[in-house]
FITOR-584962 format. One line per 2 residues: number of its first residue (from 0); for each residue x, y, z of N, C-alpha, C. Coordinates in Angstrom, 3 decimals, decimal comma. Example, Ala and Ser with C-alpha at 12.3 -4.5 7.8 and 13.67 -1.06 7.14 Angstrom:
0 = 13,190:-5,690:7,800:12,300:-4,500:7,800:13,200:-3,300:7,800  12,850:-2,250:7,080:13,670:-1,060:7,140:12,900:0,030:7,870
//
This chain:
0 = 66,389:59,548:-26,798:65,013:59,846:-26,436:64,067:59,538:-27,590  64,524:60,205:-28,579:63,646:59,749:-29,865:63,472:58,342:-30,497
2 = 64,596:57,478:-30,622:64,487:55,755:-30,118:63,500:55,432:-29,023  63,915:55,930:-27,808:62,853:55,587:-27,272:61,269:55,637:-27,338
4 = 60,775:56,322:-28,004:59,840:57,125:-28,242:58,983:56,340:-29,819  60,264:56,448:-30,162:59,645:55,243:-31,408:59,125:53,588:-30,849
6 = 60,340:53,359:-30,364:60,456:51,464:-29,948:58,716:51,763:-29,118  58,699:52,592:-28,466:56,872:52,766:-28,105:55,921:52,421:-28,475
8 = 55,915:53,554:-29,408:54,550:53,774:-30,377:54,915:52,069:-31,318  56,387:51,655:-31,501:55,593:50,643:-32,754:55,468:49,561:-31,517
10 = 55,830:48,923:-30,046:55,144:48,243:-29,568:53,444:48,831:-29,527  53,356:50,032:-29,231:52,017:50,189:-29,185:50,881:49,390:-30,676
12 = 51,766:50,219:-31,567:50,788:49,874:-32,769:50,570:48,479:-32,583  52,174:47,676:-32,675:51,664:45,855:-32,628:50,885:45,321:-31,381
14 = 50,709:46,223:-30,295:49,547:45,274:-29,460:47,651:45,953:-30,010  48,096:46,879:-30,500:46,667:47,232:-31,460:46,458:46,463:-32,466
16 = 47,220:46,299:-33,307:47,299:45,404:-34,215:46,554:43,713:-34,140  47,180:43,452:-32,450:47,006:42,234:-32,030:45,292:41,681:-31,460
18 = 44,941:43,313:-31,787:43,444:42,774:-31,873:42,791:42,239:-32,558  41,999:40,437:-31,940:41,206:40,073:-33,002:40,189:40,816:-34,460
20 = 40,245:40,238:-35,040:39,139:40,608:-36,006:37,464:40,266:-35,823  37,202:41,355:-35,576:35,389:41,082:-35,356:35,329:39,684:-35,936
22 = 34,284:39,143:-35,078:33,312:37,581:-35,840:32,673:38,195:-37,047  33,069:37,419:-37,866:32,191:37,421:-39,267:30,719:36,179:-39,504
24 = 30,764:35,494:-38,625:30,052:34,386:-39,264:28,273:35,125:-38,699  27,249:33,680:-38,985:25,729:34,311:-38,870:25,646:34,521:-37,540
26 = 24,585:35,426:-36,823:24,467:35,350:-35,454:23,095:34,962:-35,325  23,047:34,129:-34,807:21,288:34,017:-34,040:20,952:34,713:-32,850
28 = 19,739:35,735:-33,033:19,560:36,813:-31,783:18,482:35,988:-31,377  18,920:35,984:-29,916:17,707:34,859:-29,184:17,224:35,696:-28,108
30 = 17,030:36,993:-28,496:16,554:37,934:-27,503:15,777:39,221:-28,468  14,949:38,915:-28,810:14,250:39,698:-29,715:12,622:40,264:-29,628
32 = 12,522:41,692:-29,269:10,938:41,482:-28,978:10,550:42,700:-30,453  9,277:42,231:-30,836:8,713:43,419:-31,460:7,016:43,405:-31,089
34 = 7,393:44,466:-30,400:5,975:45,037:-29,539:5,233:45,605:-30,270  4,158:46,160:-30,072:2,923:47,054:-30,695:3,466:48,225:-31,109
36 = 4,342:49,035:-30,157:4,769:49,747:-30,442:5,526:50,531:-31,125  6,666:49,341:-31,667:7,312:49,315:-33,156:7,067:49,142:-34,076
38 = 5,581:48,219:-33,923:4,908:48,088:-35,615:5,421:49,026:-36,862  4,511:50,367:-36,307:4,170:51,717:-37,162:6,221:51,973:-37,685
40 = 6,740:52,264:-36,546:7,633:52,986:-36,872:9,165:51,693:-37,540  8,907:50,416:-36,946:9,495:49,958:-37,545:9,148:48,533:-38,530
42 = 8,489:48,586:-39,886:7,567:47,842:-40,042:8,118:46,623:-40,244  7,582:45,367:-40,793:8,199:44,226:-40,683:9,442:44,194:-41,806
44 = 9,407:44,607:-42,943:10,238:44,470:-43,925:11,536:45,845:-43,236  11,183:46,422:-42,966:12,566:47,111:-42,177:13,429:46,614:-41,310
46 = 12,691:45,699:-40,596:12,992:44,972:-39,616:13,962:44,154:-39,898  13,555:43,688:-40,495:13,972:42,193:-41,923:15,373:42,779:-42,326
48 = 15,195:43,755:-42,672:16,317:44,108:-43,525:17,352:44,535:-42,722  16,899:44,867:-41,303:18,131:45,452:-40,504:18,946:43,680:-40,030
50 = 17,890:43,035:-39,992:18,652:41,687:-39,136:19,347:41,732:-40,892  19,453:41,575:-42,192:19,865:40,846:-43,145:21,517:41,528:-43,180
52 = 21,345:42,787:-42,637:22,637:43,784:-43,041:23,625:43,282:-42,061  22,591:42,698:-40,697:23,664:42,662:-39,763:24,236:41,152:-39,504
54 = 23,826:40,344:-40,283:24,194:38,894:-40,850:23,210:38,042:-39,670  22,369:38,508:-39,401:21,656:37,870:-38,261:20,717:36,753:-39,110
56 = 20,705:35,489:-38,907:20,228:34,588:-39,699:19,323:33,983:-38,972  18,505:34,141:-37,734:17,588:33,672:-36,900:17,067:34,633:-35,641
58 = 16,294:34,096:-34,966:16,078:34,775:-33,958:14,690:34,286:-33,320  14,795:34,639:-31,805:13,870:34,020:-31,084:12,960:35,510:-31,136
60 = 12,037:35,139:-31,289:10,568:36,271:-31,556:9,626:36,308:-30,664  9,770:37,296:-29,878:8,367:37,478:-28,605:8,134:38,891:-28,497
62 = 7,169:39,390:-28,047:6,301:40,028:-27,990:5,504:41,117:-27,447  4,958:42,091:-26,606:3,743:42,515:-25,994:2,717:43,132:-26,929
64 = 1,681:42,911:-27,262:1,310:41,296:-27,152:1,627:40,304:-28,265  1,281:38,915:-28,122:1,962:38,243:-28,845:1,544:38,368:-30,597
66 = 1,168:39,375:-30,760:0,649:39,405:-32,452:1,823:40,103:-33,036  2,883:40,640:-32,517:4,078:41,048:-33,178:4,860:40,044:-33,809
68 = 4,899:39,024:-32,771:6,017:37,659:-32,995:4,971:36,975:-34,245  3,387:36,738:-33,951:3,004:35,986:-34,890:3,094:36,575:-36,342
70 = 2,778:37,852:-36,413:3,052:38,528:-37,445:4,662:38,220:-38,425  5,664:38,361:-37,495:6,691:37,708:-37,867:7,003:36,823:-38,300
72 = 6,306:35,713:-37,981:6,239:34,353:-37,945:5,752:34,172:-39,172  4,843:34,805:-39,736:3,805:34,307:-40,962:4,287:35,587:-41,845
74 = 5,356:36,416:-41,852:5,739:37,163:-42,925:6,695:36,209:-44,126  6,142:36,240:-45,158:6,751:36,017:-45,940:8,401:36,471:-46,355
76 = 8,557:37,884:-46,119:9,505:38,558:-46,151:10,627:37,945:-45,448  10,321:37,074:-44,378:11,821:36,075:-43,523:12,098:35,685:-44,278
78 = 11,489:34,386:-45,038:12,449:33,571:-45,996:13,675:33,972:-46,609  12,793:35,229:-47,217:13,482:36,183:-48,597:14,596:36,654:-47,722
80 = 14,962:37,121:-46,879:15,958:37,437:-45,942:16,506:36,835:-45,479  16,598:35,378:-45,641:17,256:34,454:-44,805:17,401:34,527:-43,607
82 = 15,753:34,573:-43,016:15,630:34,719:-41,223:14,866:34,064:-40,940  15,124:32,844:-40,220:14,138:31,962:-39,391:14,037:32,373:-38,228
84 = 12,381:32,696:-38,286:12,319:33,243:-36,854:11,262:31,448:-35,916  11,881:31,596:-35,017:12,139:30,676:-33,551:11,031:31,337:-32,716
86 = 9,197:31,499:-33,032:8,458:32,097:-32,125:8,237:31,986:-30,680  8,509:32,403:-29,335:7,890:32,685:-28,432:6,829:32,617:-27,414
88 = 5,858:32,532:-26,980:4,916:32,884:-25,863:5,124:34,096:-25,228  4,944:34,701:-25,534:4,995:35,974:-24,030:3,609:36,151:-23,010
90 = 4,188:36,706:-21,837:2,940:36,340:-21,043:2,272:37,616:-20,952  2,747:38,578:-21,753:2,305:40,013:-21,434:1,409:40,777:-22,702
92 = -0,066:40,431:-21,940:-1,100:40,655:-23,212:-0,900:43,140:-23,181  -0,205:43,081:-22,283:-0,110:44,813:-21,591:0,436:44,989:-20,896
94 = 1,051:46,233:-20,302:1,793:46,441:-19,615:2,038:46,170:-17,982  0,357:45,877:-17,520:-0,229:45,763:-16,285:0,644:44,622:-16,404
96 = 0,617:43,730:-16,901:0,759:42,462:-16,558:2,247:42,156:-16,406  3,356:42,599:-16,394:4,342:42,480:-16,036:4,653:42,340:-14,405
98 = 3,785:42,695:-13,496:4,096:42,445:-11,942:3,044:41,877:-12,095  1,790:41,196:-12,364:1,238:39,894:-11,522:1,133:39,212:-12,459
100 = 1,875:38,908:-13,455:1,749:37,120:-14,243:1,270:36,142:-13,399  2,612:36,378:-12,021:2,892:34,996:-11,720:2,057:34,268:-10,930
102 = 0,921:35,034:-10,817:-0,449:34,706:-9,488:-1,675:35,203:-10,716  -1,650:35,201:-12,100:-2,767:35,634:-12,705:-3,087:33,928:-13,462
104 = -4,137:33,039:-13,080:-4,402:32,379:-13,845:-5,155:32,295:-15,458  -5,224:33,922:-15,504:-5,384:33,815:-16,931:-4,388:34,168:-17,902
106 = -3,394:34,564:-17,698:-1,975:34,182:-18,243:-1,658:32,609:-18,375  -1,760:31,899:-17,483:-2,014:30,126:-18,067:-2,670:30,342:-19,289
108 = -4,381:30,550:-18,947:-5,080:29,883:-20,143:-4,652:30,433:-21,193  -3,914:31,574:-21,451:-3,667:32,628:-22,617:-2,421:31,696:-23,307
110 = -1,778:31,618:-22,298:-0,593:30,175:-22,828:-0,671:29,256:-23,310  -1,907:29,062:-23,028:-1,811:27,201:-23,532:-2,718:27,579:-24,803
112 = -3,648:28,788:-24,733:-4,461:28,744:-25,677:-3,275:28,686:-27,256  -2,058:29,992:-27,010:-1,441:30,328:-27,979:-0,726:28,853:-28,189
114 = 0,071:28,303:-27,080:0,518:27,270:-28,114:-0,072:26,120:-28,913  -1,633:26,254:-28,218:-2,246:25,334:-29,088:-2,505:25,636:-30,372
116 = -2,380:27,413:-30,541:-2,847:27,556:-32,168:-1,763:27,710:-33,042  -0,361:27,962:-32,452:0,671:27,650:-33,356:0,831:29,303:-34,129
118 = 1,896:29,232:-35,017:2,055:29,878:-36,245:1,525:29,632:-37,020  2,340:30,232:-38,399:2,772:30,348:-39,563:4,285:29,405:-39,896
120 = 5,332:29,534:-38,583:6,329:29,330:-38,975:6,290:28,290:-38,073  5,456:27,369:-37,445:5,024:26,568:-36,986:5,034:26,737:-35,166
122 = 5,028:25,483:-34,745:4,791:25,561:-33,273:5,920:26,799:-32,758  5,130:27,559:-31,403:5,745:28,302:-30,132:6,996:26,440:-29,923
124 = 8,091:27,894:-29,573:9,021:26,955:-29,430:9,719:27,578:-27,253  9,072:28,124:-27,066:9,310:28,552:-25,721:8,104:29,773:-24,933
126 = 8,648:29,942:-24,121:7,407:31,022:-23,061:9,065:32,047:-22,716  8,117:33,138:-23,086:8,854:34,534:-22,310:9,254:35,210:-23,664
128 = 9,539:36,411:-23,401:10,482:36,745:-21,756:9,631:36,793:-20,511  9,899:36,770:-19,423:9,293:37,274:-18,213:10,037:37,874:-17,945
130 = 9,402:38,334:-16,461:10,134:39,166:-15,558:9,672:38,546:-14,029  10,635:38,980:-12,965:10,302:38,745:-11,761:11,196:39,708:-11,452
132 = 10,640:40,894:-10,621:11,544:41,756:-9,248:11,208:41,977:-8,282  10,817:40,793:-8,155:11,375:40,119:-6,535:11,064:38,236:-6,483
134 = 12,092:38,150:-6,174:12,692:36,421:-6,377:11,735:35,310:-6,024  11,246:36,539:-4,890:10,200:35,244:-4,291:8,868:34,632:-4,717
136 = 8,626:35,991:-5,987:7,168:35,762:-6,934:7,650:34,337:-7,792  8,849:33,949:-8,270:8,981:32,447:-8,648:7,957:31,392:-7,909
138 = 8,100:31,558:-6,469:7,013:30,643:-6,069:5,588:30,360:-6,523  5,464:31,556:-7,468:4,193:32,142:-7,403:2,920:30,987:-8,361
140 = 1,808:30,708:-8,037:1,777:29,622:-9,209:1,506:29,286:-10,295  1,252:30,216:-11,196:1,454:30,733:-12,279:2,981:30,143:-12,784
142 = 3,797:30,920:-12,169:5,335:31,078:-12,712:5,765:28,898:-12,497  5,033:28,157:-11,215:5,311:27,108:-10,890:4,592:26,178:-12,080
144 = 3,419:26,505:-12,479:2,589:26,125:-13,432:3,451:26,142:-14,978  3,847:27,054:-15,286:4,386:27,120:-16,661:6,085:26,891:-16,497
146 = 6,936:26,935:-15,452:8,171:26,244:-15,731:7,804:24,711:-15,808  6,511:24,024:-14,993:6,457:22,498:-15,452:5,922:22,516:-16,688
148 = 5,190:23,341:-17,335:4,475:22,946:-18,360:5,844:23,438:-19,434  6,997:23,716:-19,187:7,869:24,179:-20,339:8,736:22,655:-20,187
150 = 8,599:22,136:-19,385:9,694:21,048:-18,951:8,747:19,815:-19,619  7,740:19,513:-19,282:6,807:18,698:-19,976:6,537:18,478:-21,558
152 = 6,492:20,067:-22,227:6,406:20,159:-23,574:7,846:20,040:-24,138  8,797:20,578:-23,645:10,476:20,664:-24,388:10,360:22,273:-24,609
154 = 9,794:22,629:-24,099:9,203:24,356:-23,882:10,728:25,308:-23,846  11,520:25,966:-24,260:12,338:26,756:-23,881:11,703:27,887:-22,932
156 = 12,535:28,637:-21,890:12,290:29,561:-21,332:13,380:31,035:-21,205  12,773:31,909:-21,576:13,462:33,209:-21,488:13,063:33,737:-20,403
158 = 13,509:34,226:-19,074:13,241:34,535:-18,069:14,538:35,889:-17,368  14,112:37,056:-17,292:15,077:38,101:-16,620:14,524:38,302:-15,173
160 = 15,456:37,431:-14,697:15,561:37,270:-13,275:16,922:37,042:-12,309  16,755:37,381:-11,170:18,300:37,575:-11,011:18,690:36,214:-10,207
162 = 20,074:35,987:-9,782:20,153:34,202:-9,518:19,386:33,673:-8,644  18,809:34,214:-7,605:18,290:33,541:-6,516:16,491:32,912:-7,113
164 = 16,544:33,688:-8,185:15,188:32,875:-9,426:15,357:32,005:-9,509  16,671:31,914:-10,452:16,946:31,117:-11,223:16,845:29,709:-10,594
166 = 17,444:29,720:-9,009:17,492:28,683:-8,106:15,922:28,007:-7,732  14,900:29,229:-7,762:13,754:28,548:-7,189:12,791:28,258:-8,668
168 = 13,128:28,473:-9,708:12,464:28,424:-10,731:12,774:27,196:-11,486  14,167:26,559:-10,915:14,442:25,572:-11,210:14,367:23,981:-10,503
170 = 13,781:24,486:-9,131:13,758:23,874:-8,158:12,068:22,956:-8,732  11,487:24,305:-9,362:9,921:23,894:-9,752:10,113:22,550:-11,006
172 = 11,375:22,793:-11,674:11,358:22,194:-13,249:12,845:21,779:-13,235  13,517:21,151:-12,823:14,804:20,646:-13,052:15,197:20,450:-14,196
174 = 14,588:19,547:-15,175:15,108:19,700:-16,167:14,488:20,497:-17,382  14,230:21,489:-17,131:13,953:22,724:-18,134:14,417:23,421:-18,469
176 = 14,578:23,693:-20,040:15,593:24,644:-20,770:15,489:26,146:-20,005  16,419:26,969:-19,138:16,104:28,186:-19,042:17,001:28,752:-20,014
178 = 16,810:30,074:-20,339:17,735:30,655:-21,152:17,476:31,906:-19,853  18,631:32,225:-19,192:19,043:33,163:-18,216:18,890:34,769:-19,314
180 = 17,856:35,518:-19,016:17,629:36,743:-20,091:19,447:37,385:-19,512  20,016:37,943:-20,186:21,496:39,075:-19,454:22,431:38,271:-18,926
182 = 21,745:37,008:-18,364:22,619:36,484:-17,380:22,476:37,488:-16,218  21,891:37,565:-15,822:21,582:38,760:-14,779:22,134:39,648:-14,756
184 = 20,663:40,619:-15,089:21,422:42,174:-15,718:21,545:42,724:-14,514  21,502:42,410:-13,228:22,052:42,943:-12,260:23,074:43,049:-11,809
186 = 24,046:42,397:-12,310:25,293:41,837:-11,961:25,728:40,684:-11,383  25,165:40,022:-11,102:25,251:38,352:-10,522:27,014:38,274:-10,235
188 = 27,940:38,244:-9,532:29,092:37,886:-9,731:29,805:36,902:-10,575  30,282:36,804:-10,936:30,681:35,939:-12,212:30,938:34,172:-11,480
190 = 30,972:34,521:-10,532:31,614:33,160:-9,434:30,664:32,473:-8,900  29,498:33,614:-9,389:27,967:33,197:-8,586:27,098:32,507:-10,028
192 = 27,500:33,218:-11,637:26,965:32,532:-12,671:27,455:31,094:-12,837  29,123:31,065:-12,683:29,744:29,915:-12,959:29,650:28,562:-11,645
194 = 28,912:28,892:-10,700:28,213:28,083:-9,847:26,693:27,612:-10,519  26,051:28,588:-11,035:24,475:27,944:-11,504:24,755:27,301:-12,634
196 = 25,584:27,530:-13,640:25,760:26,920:-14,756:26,147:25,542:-14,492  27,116:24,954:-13,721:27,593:23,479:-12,937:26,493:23,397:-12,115
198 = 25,718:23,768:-11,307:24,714:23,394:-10,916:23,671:22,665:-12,005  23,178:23,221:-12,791:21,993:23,577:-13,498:22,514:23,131:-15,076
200 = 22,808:21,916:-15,516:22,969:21,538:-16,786:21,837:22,031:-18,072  21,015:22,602:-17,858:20,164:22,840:-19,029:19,940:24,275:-18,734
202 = 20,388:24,740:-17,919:20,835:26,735:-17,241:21,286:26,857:-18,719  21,242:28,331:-19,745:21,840:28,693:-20,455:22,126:30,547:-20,210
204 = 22,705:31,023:-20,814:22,852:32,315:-20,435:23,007:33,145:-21,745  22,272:34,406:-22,156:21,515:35,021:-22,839:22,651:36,607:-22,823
206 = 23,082:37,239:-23,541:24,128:38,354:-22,804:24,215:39,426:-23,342  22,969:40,342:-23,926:22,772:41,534:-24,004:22,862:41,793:-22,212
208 = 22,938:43,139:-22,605:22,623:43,937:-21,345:23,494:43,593:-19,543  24,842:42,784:-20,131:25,127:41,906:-19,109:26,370:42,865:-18,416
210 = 26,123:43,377:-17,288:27,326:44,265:-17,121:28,588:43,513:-16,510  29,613:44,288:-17,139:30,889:43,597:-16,731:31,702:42,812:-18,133
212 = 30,519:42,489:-18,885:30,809:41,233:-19,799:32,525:42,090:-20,557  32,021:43,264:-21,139:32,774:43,981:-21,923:33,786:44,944:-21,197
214 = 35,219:45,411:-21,261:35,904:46,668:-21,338:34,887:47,964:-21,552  35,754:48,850:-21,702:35,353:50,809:-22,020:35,254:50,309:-23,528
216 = 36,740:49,300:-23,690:36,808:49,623:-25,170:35,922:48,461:-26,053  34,655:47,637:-25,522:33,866:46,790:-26,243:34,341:45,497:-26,307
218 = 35,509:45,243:-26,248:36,064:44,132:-26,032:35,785:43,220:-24,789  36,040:42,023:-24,898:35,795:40,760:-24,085:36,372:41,320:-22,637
220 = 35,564:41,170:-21,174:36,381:41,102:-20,032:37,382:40,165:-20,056  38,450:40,033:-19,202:39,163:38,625:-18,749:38,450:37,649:-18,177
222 = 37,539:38,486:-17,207:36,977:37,164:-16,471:36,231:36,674:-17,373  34,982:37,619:-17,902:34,108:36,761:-18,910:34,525:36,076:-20,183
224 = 35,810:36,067:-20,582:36,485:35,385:-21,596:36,854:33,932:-21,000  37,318:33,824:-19,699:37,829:33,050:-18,749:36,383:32,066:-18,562
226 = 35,247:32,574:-18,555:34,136:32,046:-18,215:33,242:30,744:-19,076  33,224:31,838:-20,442:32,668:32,098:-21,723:33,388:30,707:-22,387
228 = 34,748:30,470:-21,405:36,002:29,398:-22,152:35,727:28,208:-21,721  35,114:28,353:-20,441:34,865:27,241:-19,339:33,712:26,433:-19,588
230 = 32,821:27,505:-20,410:31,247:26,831:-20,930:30,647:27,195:-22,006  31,387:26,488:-23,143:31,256:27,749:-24,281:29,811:27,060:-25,105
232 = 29,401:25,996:-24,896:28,453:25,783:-25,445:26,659:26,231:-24,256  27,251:26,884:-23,527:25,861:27,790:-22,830:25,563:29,008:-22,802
234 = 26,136:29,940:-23,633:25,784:31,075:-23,751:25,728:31,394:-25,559  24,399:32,482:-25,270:23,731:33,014:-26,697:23,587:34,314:-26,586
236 = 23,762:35,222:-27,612:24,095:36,466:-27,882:22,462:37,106:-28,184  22,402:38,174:-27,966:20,541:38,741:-27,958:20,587:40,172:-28,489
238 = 19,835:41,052:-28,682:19,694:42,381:-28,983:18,853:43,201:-28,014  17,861:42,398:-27,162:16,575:43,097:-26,428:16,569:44,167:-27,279
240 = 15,387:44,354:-28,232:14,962:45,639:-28,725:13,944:45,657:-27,813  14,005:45,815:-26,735:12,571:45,864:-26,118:11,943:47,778:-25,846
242 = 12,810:48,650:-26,553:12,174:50,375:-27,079:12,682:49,956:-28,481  12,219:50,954:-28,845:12,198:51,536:-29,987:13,452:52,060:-30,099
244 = 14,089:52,988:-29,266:15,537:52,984:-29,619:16,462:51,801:-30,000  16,143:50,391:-29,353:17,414:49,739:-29,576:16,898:49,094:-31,128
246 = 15,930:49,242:-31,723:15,489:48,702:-33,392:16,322:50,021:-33,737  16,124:51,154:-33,530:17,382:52,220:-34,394:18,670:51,586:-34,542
248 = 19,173:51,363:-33,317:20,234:51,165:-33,518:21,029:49,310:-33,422  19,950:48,719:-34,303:20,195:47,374:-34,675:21,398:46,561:-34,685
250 = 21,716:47,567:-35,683:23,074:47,248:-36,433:24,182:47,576:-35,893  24,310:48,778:-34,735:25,419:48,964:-33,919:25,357:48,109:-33,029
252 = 24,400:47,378:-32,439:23,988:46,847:-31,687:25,017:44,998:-31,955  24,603:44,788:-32,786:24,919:43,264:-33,932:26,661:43,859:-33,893
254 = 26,726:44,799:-34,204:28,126:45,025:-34,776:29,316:44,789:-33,149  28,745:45,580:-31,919:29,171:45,468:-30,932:28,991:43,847:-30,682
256 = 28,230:43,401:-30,898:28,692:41,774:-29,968:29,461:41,082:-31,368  29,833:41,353:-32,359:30,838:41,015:-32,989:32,116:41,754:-32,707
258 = 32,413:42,261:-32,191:33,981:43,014:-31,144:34,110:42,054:-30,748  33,005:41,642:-29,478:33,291:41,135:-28,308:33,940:39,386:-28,542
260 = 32,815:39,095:-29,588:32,679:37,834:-30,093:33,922:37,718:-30,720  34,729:38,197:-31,745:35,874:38,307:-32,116:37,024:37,564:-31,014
262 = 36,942:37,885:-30,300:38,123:38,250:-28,959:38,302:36,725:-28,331  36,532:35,680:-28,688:37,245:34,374:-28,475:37,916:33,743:-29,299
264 = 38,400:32,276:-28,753:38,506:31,341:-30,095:36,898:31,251:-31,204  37,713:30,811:-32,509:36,837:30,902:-33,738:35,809:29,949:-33,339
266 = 36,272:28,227:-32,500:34,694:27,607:-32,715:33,930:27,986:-31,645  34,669:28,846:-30,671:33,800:29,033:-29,097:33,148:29,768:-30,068
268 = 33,602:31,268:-30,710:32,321:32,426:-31,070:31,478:31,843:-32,136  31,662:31,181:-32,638:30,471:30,364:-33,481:29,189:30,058:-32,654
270 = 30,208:28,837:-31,401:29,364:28,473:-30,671:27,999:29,764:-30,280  28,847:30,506:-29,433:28,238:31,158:-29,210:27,670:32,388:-29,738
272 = 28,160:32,645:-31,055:27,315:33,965:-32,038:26,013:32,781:-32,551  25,920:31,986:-32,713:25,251:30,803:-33,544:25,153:29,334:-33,086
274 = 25,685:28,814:-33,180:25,974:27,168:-32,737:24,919:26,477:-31,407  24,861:27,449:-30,478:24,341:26,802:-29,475:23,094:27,368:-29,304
276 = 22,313:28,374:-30,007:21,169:28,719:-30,101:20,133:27,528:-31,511  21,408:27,382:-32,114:20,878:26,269:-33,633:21,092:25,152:-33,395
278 = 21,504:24,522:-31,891:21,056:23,115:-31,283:20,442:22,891:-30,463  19,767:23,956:-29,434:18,672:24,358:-28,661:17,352:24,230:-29,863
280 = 17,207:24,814:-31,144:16,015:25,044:-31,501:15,749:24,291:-33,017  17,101:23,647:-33,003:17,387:22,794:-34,431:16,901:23,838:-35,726
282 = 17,703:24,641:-35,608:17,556:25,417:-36,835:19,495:24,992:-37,664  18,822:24,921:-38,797:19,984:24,708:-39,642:21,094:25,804:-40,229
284 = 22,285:25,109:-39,740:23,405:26,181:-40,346:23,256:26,351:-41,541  23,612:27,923:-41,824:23,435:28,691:-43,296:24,227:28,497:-43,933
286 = 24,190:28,382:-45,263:25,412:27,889:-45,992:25,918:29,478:-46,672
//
């Protein structure tokens, strides 16, 4: 009994054992907002310093309203941190504006005004995040107006919408970068992502907040490992600080998608901690 009992526990230990080692390399967070609201409590050099701890070496920067990201953009303090921030458009000058963007024509002019004036850290390199809840506001022409005008400029798009968007938002702009916000934080079936992705060659997928992706225990699903394997150069890793709670907890945050990230092969999680967000926006690997 006591043999038995042993031969156990040390298979147990060696399939614990047999767990990858967290990703170590840089991550680019391509899901990053700092709102008005974090200013005060989380100021820019805090900020800075939480991406530096958590090896985060870039990040896509947007907004409500967009003077957070520009602020970012023109802080000196990135350099010194080794953070290129990748600025944004957001369409949300307030909170109102999250349900009628997509029929407000002064969200256009607010768009075109910002990318005409640029940064600090130079040109808006995309529009969003948005939102749509309900699929059919894609039609809307606003939302039809700025997926052509993202496809026209080389515009990236951050968009949290669930697949049946994705279908009519692309229908407007075929060949336009989307970056899928969650990959649909609704749950999209995995059979239903790995259809838009072969559909939709310039579809990318974004995977905070993505349920299913992970186990209880933080680790990689099967399927989404299975997925993740199938298309490893279309998915990018994010943080959405979009409260104030998730800037607290930054670094647990960074630390959890290095579990997950761990669990692939070494050049897929590159790819995807880094690699395929730094050939989308030509930012240069860190030495």
């Amino acid at each position: 009994m006591r043999g038995g009992w042993l031969a156990g526990a040390a298979l147990l230990a060696a399939a614990l054992g047999a767990r990858a080692e967290p990703y170590a390399g840089p991550l680019f967070d391509t899901h990053l907002h700092y709102n008005e609201e974090a200013a005060a409590p989380f100021p820019i050099a805090d900020v800075l310093a939480r991406m530096q701890r958590s090896g985060v070496r870039a990040i896509v920067a947007n907004s409500r309203p967009n003077d957070g990201t520009i602020a970012l953009a023109a802080a000196p303090q990135a350099a010194a941190a080794g953070v290129t921030v990748v600025p944004f458009v957001r369409l949300y000058r307030n909170r109102a504006d999250y349900t009628g963007w997509f029929g407000d024509p002064t969200i256009y002019t607010m768009v075109q005004q910002q990318l005409a004036a640029g940064t600090k850290a130079g040109p808006f390199r995309g529009i969003g995040e948005f939102h749509l809840y309900d699929s059919a506001n894609a039609e809307g022409p606003v939302a039809r107006q700025l997926m052509q005008l993202a496809q026209q400029k080389s515009l990236a798009v951050l968009a949290h919408v669930d697949d049946d968007a994705i279908d009519r938002l692309l229908r407007h702009a075929p060949g336009a970068r989307l970056i899928w916000a969650h990959t649909g934080i609704g749950g999209a079936p995995v059979a239903r992502v790995r259809a838009l992705l072969a559909r939709y060659p310039t579809l990318m997928g974004e995977l905070s907040y993505r349920p299913g992706l992970t186990e209880a225990d933080g680790h990689l699903s099967a399927e989404w490992k299975a997925l993740i394997g199938e298309f490893p150069d279309r998915f990018m890793v994010g943080s959405d600080t979009w409260i104030n709670a998730r800037w607290g907890d930054y670094e647990n945050l960074m630390r959890a998608a290095r579990v997950w990230l761990g669990d692939l092969p070494p050049a897929v999680a590159q790819r995807v901690a880094w690699g395929n967000a730094a050939a989308l926006f030509e930012v240069a690997t860190p030495r």
